[in-house]
Structures are given as structure tokens and as C-alpha cells.
C-alpha positions as a Python dict, from the first residue, in 0.01 Angstrom:
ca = {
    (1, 'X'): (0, 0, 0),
    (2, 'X'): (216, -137, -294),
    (3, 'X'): (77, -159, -624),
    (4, 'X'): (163, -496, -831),
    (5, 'X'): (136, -479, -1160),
    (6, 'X'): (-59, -697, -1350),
    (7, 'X'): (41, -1000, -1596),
    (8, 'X'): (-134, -1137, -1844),
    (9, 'X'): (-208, -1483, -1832),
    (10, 'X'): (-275, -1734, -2118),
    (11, 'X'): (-309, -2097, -2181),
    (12, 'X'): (-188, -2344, -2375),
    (13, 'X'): (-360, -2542, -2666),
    (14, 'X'): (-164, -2841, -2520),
    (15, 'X'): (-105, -2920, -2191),
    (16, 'X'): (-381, -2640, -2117),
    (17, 'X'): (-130, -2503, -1820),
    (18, 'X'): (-176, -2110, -1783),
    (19, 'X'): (131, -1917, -1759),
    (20, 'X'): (187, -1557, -1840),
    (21, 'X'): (143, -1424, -2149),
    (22, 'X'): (541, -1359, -2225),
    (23, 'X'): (639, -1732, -2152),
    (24, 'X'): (403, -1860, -2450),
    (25, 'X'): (430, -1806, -2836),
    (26, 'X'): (130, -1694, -3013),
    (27, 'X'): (3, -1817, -3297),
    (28, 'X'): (-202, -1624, -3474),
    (29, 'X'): (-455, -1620, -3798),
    (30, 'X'): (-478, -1260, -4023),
    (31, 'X'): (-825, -1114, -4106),
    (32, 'X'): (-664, -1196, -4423),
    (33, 'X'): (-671, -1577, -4316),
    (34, 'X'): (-297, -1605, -4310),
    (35, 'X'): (-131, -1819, -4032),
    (36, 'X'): (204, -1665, -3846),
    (37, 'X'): (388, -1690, -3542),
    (38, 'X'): (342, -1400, -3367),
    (39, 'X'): (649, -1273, -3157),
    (40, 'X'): (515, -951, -3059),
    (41, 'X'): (180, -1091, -2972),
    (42, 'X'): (36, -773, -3138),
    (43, 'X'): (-99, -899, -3445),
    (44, 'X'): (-449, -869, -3542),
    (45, 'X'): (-614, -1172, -3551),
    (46, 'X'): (-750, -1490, -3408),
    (47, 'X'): (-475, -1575, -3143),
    (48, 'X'): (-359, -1902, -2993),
    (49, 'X'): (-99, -1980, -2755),
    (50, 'X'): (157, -2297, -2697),
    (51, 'X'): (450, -2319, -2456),
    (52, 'X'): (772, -2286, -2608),
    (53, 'X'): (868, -2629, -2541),
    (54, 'X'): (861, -2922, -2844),
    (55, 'X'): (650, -3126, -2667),
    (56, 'X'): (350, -2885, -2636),
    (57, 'X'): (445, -2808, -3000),
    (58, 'X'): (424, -3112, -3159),
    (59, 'X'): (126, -3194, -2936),
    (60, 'X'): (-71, -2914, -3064),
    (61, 'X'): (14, -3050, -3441),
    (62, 'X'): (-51, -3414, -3373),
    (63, 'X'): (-403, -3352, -3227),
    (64, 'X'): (-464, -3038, -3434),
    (65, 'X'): (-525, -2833, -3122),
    (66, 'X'): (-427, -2473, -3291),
    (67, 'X'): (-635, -2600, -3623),
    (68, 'X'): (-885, -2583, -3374),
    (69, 'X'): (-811, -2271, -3193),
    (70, 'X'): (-775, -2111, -3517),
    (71, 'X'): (-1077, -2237, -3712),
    (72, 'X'): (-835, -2298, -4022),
    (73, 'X'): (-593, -2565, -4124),
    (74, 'X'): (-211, -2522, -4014),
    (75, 'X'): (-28, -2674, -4276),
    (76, 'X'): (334, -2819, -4288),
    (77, 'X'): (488, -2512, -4409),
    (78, 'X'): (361, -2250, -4172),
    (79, 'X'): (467, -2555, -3865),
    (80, 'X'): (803, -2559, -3973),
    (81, 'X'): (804, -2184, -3939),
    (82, 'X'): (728, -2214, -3609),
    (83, 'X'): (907, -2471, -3491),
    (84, 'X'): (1213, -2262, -3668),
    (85, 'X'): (1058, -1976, -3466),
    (86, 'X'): (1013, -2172, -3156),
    (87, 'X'): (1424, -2282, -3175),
    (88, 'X'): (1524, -1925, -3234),
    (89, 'X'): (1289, -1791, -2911),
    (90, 'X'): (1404, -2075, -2693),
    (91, 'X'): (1829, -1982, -2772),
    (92, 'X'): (1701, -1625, -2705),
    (93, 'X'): (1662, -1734, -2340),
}
């Protein structure tokens, strides 16, 4: 009997597609209220997910799907952290 091991999966605040864990970026609020991209995915905190593609992205900003997630307001500075984030994890690949 072979044991698989398992994979995390997680969804995205966009297109709401699941996908494992380590093909989404997580966005994530501090107990200190503090929003950050989270590239470890080990950050404490309220955690939400998006694909690492634009569309999903911008998506998530238009129709404030991680202000939701997060129960705070993502303003312009921390998005263009991410989306800076989000070009850096996508050359990575």
C-alpha cells in the first residue's frame, strides 16, 4: 500500500477555483491589522488566497473580494505591493 501525501488545497477570492495551496498567493491581515503578501504562507493572521494570475488579481480589487475576506480595507499601496509581489512570484516560475 503506497502512502500519498497530502496537499493542501485553497481557493480563490476570485474565480473561487481550488487549487493547492503552493499555486496561490496569500494575502494576509496581522493581529496587528496590517495587510501583507504572504510568501511563506506562515504568517499569523487572517489569510486569503488569489491565483497568481492578473486577472484573478485585479478581480479581487475591483469587487473588493480580499476587503472582504479580510474584514479590512486593502488600500492602493499595499495592492501595488502585491501586484509587485505577484510579478516577482510569477518570473520565479
Amino acid at each position: 500500500m503506497s502512502a500519498r501525501k497530502h496537499i493542501p488545497q485553497r481557493s480563490c477570492v476570485a474565480c473561487r477555483q481550488v487549487r493547492p495551496k503552493s499555486e496561490l498567493l496569500r494575502v494576509v491581515r496581522t493581529p496587528e491589522g496590517a495587510i501583507r503578501a504572504d510568501d511563506t504562507g506562515k504568517l499569523a493572521g487572517r489569510g486569503a488566497y488569489v491565483c497568481r494570475h492578473e486577472q484573478c488579481l485585479e478581480q479581487a480589487f475591483k469587487e473588493k473580494r480580499l476587503t472582504r475576506s479580510l474584514g479590512t480595507p486593502v488600500d492602493g499601496e499595499v495592492a501595488t505591493e502585491i501586484r509587485q509581489r505577484l510579478g516577482r512570484c510569477r518570473s520565479a516560475e
